[in-house]
C-alpha atoms as an extended CHARMM CRD file, in Angstrom:
* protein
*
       161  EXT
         1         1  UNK       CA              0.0000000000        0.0000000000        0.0000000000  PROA      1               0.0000000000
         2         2  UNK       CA              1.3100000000        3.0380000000       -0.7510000000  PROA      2               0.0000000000
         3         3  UNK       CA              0.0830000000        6.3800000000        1.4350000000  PROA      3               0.0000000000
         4         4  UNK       CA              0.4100000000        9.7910000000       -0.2830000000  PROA      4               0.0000000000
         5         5  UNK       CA              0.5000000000       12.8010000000        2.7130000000  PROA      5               0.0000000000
         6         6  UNK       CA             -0.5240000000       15.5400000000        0.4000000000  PROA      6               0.0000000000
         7         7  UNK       CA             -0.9290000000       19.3050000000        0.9100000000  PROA      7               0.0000000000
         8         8  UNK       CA              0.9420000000       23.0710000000       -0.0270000000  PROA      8               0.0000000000
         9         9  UNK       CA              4.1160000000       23.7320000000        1.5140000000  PROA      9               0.0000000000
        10        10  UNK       CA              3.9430000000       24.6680000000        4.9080000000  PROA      10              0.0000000000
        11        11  UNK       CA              1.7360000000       21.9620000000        5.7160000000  PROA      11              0.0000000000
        12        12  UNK       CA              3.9740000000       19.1360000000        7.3600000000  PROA      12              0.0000000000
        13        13  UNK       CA              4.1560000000       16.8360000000        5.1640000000  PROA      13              0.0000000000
        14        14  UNK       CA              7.4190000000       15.4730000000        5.8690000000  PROA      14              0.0000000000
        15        15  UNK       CA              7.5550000000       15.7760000000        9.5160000000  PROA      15              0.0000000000
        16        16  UNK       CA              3.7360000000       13.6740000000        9.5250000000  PROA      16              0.0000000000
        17        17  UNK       CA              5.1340000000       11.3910000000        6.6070000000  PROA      17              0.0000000000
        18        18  UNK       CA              8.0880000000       10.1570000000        8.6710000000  PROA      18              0.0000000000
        19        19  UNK       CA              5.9040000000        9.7140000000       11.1690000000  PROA      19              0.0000000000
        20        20  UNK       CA              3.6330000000        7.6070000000       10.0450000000  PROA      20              0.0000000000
        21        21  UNK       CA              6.4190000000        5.6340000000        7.8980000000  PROA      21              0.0000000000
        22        22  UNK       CA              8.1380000000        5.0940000000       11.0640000000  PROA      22              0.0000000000
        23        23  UNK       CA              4.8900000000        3.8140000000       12.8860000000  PROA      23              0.0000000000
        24        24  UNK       CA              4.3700000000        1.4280000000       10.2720000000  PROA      24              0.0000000000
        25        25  UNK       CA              7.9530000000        0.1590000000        9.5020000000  PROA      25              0.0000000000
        26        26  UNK       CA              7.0960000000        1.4950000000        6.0110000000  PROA      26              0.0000000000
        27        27  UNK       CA              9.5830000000        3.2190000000        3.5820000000  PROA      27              0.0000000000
        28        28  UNK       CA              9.7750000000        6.4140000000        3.5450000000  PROA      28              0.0000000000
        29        29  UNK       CA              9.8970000000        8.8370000000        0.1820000000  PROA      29              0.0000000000
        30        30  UNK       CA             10.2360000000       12.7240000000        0.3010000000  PROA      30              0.0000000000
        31        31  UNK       CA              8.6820000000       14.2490000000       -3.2110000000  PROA      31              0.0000000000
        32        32  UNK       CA             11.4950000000       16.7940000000       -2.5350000000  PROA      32              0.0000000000
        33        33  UNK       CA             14.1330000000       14.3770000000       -3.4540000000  PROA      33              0.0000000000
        34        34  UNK       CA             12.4200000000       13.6620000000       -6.7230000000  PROA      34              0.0000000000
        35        35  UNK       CA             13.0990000000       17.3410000000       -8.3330000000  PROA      35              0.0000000000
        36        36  UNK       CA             15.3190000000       17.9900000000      -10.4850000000  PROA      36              0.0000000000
        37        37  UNK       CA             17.7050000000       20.4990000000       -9.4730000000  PROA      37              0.0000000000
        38        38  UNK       CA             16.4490000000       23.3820000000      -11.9800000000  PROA      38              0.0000000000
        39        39  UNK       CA             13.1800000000       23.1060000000      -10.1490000000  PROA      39              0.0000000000
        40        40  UNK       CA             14.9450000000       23.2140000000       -6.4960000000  PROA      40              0.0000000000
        41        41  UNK       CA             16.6030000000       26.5660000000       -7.6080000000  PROA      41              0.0000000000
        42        42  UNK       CA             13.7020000000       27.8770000000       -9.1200000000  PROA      42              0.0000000000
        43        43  UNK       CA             11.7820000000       27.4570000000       -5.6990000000  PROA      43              0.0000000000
        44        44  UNK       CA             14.8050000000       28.5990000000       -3.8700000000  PROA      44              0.0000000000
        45        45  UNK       CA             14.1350000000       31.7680000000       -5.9770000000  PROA      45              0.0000000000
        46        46  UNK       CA             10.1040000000       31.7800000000       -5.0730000000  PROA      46              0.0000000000
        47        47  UNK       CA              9.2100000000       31.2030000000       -8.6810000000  PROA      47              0.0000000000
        48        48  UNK       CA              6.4080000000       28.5590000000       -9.1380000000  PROA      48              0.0000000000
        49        49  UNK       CA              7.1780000000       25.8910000000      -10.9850000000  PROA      49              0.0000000000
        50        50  UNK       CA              4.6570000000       25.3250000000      -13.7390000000  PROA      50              0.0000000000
        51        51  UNK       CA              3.0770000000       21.9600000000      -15.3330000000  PROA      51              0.0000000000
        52        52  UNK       CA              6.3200000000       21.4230000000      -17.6420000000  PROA      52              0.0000000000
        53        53  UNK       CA              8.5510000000       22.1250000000      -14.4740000000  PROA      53              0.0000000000
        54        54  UNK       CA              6.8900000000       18.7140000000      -12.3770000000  PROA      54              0.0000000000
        55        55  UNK       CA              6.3840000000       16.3260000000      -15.6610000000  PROA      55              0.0000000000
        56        56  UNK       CA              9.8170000000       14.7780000000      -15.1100000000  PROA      56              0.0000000000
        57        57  UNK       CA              9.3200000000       15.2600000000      -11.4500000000  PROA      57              0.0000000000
        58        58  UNK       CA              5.8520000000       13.6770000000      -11.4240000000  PROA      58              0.0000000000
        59        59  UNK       CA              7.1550000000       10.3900000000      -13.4260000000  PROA      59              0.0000000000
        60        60  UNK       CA             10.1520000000        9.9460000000      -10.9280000000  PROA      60              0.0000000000
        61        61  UNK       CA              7.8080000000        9.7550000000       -8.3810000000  PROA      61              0.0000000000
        62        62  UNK       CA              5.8090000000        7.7030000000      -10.1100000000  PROA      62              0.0000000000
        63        63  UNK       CA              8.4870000000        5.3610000000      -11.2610000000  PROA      63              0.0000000000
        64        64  UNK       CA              9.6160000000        4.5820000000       -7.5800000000  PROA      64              0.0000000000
        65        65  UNK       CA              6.1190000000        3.4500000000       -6.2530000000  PROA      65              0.0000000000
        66        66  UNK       CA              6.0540000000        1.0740000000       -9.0380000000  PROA      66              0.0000000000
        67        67  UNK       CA              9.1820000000       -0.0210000000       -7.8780000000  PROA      67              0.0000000000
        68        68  UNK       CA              8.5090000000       -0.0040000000       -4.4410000000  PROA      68              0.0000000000
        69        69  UNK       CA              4.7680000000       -1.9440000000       -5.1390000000  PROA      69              0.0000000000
        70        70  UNK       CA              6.7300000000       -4.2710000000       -7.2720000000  PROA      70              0.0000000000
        71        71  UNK       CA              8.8200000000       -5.2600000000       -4.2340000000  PROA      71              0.0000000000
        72        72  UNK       CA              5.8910000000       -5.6380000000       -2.2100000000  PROA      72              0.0000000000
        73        73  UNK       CA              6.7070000000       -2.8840000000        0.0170000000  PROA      73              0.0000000000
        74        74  UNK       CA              4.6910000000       -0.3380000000        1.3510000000  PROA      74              0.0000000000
        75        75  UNK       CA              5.6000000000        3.5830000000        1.2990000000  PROA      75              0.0000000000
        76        76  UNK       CA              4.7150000000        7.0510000000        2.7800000000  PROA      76              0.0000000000
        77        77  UNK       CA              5.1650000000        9.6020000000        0.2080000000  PROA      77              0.0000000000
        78        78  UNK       CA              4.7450000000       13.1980000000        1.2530000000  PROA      78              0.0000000000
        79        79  UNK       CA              4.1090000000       15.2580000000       -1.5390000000  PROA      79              0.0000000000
        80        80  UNK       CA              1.9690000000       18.8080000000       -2.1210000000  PROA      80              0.0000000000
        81        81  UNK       CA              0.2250000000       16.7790000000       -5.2810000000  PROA      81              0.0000000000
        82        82  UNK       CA             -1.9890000000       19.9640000000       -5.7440000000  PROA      82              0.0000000000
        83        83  UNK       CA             -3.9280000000       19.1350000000       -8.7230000000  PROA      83              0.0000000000
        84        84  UNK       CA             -5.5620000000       16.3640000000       -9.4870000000  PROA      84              0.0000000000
        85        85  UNK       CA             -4.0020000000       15.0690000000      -12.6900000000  PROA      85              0.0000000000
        86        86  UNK       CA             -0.7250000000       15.1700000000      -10.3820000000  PROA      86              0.0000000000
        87        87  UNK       CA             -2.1010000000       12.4280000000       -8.0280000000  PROA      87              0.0000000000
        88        88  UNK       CA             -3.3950000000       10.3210000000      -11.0270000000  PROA      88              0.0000000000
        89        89  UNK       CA              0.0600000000       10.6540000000      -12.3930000000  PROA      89              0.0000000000
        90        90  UNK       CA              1.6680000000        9.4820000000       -9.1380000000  PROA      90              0.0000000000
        91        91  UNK       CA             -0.8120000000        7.0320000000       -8.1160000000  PROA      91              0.0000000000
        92        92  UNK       CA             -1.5260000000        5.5250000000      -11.7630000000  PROA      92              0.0000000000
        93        93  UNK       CA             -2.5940000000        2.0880000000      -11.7420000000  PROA      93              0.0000000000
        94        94  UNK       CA             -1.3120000000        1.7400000000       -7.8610000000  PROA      94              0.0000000000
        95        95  UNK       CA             -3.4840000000        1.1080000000       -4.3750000000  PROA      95              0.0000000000
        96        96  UNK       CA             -2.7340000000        4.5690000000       -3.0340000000  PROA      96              0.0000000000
        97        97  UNK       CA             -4.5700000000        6.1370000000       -0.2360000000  PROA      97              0.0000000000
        98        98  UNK       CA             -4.2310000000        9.7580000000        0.2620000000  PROA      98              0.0000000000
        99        99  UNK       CA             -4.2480000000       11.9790000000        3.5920000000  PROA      99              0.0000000000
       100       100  UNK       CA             -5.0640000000       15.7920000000        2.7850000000  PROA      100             0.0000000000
       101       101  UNK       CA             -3.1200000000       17.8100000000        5.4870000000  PROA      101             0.0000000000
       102       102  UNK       CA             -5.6800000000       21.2100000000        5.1800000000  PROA      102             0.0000000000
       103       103  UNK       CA             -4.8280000000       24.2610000000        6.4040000000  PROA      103             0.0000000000
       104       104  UNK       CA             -5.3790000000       28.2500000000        6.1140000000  PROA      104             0.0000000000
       105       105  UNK       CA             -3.3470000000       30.3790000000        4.1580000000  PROA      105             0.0000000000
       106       106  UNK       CA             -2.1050000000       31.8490000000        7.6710000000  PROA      106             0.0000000000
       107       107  UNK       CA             -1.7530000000       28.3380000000        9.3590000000  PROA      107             0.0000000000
       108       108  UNK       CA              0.8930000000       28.0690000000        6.3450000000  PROA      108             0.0000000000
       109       109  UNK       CA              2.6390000000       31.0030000000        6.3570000000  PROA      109             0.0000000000
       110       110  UNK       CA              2.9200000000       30.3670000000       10.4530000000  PROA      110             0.0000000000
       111       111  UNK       CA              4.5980000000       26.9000000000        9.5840000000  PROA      111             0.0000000000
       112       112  UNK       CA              6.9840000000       28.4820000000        6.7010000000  PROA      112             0.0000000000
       113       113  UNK       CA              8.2200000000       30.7250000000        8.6570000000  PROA      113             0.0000000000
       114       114  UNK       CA              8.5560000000       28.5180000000       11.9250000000  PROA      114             0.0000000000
       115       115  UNK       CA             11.0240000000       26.3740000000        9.8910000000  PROA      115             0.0000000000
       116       116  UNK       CA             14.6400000000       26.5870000000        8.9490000000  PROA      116             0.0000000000
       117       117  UNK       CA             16.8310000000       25.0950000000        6.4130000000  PROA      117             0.0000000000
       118       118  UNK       CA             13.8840000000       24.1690000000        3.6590000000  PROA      118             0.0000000000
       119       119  UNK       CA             14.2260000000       25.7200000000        0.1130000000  PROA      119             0.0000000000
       120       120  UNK       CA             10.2960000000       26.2770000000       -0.3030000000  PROA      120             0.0000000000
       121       121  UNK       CA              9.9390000000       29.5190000000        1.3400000000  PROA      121             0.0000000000
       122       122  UNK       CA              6.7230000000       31.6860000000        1.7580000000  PROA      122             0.0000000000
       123       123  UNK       CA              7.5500000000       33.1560000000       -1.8330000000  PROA      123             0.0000000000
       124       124  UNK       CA              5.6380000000       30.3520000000       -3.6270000000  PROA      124             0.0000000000
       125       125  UNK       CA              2.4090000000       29.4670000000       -0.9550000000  PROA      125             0.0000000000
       126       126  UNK       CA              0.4780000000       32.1250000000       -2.8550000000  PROA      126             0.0000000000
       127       127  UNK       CA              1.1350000000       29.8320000000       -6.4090000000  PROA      127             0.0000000000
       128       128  UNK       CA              0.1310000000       26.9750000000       -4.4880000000  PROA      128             0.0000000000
       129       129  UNK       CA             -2.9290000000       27.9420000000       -2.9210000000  PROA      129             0.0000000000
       130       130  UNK       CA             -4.0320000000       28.7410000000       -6.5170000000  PROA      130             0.0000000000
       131       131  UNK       CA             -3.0450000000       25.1960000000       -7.7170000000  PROA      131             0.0000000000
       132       132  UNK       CA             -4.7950000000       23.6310000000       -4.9940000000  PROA      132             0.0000000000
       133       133  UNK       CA             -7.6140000000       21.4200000000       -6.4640000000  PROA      133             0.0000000000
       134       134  UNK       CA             -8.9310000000       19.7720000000       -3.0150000000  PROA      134             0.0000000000
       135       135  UNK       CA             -9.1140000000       15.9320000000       -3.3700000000  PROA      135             0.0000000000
       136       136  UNK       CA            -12.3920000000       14.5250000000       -2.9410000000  PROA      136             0.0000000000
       137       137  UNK       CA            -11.3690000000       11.1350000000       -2.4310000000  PROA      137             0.0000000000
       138       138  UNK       CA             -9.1090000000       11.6660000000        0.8410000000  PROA      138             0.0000000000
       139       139  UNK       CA             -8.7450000000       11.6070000000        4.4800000000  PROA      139             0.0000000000
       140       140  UNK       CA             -8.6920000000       15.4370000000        5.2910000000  PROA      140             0.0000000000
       141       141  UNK       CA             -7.2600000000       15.9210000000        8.3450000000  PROA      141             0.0000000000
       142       142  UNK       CA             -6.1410000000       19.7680000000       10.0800000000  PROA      142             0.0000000000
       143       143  UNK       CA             -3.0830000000       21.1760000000       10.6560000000  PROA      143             0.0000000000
       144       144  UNK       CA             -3.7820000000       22.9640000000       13.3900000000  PROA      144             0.0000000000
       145       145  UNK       CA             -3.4210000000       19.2980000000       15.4640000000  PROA      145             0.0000000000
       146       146  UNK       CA              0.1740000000       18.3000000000       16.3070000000  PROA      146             0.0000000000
       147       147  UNK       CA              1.8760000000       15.8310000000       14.1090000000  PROA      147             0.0000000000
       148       148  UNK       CA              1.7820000000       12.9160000000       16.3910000000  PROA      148             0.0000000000
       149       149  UNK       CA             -2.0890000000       13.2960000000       16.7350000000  PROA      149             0.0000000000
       150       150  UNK       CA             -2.1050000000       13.7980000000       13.2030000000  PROA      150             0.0000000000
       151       151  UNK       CA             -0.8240000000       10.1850000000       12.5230000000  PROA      151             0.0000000000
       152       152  UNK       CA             -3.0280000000        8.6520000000       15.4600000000  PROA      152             0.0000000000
       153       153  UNK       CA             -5.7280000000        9.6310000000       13.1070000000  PROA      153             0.0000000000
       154       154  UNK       CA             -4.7330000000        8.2770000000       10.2650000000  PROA      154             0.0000000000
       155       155  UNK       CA             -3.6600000000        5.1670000000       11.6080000000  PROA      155             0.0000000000
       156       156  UNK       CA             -7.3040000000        4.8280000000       12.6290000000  PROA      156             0.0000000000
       157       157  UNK       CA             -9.1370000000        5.9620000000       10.2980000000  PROA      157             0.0000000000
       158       158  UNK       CA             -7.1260000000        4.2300000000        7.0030000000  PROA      158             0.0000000000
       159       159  UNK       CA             -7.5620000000        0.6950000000        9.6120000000  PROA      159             0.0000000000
       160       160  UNK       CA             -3.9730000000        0.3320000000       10.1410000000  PROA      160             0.0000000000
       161       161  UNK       CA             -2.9710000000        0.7320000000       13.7280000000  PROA      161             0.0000000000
């Protein structure tokens, strides 16, 4: 099974994807080391990237959940996945569940700027918010809950605690 922790920057994806990966003994995959590094300085620069930007980035991703279904492993991939075409693209043909970590533009911009060290700075949350096509086939869960409450959640509700 493969579990995609989706959302706009800002929105702990990484810090609730490791924790549920590490809950689970699962793999753990960060969409961040899928970009190429064009799109990495682009970002660093707070210039969105556009559809062209994530096609290569999108079938990396892609690529290693085959892999990793293949194997008969299960992952956690935290990813923003903003539109919809982007999780059909990741999650083609694969049993992929996906957690929706929803937040406020402010509730963002409070993470962003909490953080240090991450090249996705405030510069580009206005781009994503844009993006942002809301999944309707998720587990939407707030980010106004800590992390580790977060994953208590989703262990429960996806039936795998």
């Amino acid at each position: 099974m493969i579990v995609l922790v989706m959302g706009t920057t800002g929105a702990g994806k990484t810090t609730v994807g490791k924790l549920l990966a590490d809950k689970l003994g699962w793999e753990f995959l960060d969409a961040d080391d899928f970009h190429p590094a064009a799109n990495i300085a682009k970002m660093k620069q707070g210039i969105p990237l556009d559809d062209a930007d994530r096609a290569p980035w999108l079938a990396a991703m892609h690529d290693e959940l085959v892999r990793q279904n293949t194997s008969a492993k299960s992952c956690v991939l935290a990813c923003s996945a903003l539109k919809n075409s982007y999780r059909k693209t990741i999650g083609n043909a694969l049993p992929m569940k996906i957690v929706y970590l929803k937040g406020t533009y402010e509730e963002m911009r409070g993470h962003i700027l909490a953080r240090q060290g991450h090249f996705a700075g405030e510069g580009i949350l206005a781009g994503q918010f844009a993006d942002l096509q809301e999944p309707r086939d998720a587990m939407v869960v707030s980010v106004s809950h800590p992390p580790e409450e977060i994953v208590a959640d989703v262990l429960r509700e996806l039936k795998l605690a």
